[in-house]
C-alpha positions in Angstrom: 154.9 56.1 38.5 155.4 55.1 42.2 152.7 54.5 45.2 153.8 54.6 48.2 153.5 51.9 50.4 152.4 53.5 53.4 149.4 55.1 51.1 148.6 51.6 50.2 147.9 50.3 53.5 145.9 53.5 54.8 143.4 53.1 51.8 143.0 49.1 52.4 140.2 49.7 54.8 138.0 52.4 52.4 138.9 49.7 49.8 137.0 47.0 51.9 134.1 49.0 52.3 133.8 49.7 48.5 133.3 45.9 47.9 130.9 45.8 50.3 128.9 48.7 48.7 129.8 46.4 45.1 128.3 43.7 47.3 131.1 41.0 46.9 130.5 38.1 49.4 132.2 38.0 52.4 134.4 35.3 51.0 135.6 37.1 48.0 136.3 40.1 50.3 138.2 38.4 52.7 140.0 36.2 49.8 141.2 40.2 48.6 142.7 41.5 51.7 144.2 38.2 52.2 146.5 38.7 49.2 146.9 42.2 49.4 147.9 42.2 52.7 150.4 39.3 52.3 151.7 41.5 49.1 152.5 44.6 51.3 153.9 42.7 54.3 156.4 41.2 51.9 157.4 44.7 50.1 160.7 45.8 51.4 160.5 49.4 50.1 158.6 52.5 51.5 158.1 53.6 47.5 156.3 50.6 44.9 157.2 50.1 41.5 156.3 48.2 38.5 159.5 46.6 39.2 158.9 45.8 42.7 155.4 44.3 41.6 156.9 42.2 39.0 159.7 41.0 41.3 156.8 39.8 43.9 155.2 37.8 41.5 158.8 36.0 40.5 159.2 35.4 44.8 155.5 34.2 44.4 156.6 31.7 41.7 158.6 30.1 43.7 156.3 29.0 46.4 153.1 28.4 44.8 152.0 26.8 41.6 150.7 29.3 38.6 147.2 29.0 38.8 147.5 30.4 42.6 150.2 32.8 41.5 147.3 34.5 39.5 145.0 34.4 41.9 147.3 36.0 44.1 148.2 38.7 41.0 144.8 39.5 40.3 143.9 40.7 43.7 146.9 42.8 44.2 146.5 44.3 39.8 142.5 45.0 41.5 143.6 46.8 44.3 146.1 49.2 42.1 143.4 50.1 39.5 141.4 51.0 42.2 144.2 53.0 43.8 144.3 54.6 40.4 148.0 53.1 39.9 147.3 51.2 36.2 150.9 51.4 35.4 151.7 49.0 38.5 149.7 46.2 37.0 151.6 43.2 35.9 150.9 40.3 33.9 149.6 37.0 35.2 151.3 34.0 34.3 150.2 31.7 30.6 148.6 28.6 31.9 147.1 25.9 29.1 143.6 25.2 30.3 142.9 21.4 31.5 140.4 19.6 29.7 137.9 19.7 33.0 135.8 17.3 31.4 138.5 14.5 32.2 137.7 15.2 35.7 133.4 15.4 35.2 131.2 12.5 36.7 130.1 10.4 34.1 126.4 10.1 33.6 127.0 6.1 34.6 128.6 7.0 37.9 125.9 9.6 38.5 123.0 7.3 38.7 125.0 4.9 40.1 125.4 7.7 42.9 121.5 8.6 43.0 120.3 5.0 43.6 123.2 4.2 46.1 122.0 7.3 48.3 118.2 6.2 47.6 119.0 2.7 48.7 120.8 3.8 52.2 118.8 6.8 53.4 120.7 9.9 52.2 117.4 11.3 50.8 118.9 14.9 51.1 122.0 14.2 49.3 119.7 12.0 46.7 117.8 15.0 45.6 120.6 17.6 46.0 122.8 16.0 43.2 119.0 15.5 41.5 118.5 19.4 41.4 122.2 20.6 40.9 122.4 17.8 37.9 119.1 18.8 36.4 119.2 22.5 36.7 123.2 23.8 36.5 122.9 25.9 39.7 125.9 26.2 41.9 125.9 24.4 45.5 125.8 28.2 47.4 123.2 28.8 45.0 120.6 25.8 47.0 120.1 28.5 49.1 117.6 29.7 46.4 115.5 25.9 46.5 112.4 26.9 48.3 109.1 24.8 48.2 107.6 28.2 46.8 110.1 28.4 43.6 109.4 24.7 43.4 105.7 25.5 43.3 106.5 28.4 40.6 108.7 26.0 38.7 111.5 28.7 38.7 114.0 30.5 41.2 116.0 34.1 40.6 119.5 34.1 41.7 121.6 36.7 42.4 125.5 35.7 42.1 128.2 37.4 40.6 126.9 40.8 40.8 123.6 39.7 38.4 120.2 38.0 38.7 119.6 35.0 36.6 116.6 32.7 36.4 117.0 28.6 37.0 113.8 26.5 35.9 113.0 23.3 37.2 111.3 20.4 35.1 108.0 19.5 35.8 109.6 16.3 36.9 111.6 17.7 38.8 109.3 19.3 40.5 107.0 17.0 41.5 110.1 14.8 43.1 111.0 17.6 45.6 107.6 18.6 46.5 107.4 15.1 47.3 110.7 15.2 48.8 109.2 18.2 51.0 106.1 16.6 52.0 107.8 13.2 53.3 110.1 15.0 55.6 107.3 18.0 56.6 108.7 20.8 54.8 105.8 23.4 54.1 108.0 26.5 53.4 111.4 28.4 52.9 114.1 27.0 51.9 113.9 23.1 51.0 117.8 21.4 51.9 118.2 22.2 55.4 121.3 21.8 56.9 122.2 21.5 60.7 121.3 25.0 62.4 117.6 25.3 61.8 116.1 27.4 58.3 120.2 27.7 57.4 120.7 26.0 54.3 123.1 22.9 54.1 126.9 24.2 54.0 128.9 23.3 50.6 131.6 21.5 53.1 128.8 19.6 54.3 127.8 18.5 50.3 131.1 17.7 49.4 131.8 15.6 52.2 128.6 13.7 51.6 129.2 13.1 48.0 133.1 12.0 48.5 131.7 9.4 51.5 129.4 8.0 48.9 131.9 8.0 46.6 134.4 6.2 48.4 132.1 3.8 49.1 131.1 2.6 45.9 134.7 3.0 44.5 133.9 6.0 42.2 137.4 7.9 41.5 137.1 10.7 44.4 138.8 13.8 41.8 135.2 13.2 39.9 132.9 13.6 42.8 132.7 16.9 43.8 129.3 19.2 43.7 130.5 21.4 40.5 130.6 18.1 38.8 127.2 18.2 38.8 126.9 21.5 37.2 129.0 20.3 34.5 127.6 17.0 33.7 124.0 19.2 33.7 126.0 21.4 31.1 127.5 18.4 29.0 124.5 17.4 28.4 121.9 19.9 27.8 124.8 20.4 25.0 124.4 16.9 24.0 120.8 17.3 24.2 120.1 20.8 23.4 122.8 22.5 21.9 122.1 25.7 22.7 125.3 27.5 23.8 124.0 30.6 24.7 120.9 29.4 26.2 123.6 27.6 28.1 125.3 30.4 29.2 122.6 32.2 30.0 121.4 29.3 32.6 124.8 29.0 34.1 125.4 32.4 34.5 128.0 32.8 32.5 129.5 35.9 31.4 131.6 34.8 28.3 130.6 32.2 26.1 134.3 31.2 26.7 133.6 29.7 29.4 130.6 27.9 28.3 132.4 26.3 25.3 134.0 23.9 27.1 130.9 21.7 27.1 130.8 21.2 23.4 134.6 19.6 23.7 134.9 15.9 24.4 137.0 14.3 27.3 139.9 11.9 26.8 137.8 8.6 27.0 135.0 10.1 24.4 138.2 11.1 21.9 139.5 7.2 22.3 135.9 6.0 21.9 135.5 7.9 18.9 139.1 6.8 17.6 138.2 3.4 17.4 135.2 4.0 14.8 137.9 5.1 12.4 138.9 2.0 9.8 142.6 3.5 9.6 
């Protein structure tokens, strides 16, 4: 089976609106025609074969690093389904997982974090790594912090094409309602960031948490705002140990995914080495 290339780049912009009407976010959409684009400006041939896929992916190999190569792939194998040209789909590349938990804040570094921001003024960031760390939500999803879900002790989020519910402790709670009350907050959405009711950008986050980071010494590839999410999952694992509860909080659509969390980092495997009497 062969799709012409010309046929391809008619149908890119009816293909654009169809995510929108799927209601992908601007981002993902423009991550899509990014690759797909860069995929038919380097075909050579008017007529596309599995062979001239496959041979794309090898040129791709040799510029970027698997893990992009795939990215890359996946966009181009969505676009051909779609196009209703399955055969065209090609394989992405094997790549062994990394242990991401060798990279996840520890929960010494974390309050270590919180007090430092407490001690210097960065209320904001104080209780931003507060709520991510204690509920699992994403940093787009703060968006969804508003004194009123604060009040209701819950938010709904819609991500990922689904909604899904995030709960706040009582404890929680009554630190960001006093959060909102000491810096005149009375409604909408609670972490501001520079252009007025616009919630604070993720570049904005991560820059915060890095400069805090650096500061106190804390090894920079740890400090990120999905960290966060991570050490909230690592624990209510450690504490809970309800995987599909889990899941279910982060949103997850395999439990895959969420499995990760009940595996142990480098340092805890060495801790737990030296209990053996071998």
């Amino acid at each position: 089976m062969y799709l012409k290339k010309e046929q391809a780049e008619v149908k890119l912009e009816d293909y654009k609106r169809e995510m929108e009407l799927q209601e992908l976010s601007v981002r993902t959409i423009r991550k899509y025609l990014a690759d797909i684009r860069q995929w038919l400006e380097e075909v050579q041939d008017d007529i596309i074969s599995k062979e001239a896929v496959i041979l794309y992916k090898k040129q791709l190999l040799k510029r970027y690093k698997a893990a992009s190569v795939n990215s890359k792939i996946i966009s181009v194998n969505r676009y051909l389904r779609w196009l209703g040209f399955a055969e065209l789909v090609v394989r992405t590349e094997r790549i062994q997982a990394p242990n991401i938990l060798d990279k996840m804040i520890t929960k010494e570094s974390y309050f270590t974090m919180l007090n430092y921001a407490k001690d210097t003024g960065r209320k904001k960031l104080y209780y931003i790594m507060k709520t991510i760390a204690g509920t699992g939500l994403r940093v787009g999803e703060l968006k969804y912090v508003t004194v009123s879900a604060i009040k209701d002790g819950y938010t709904q989020i819609w991500n990922k094409g689904k909604y899904r519910y995030i709960y706040f402790s009582e404890r929680l709670c009554i630190e960001l309602l006093q959060y909102c009350s000491e810096m005149g907050i009375g409604e909408g959405i609670v972490f501001i960031g520079r252009k007025e009711e616009k919630v604070i950008t993720s570049a904005a986050v991560w820059k915060g948490l890095k400069n805090i980071a650096k500061e106190l010494g804390i090894p920079e590839e740890t400090v990120f705002p999905h960290s966060f999410r991570h050490l909230f999952a690592k624990n209510y694992m450690e504490k809970v140990g309800d995987i599909t509860e889990l899941a279910d909080i982060l949103g997850h659509s395999r439990l895959e995914i969420t499995w990760i969390y009940t595996k142990t980092s480098a340092a805890e495997k060495r801790k737990r080495l030296e209990l053996l009497d071998l």
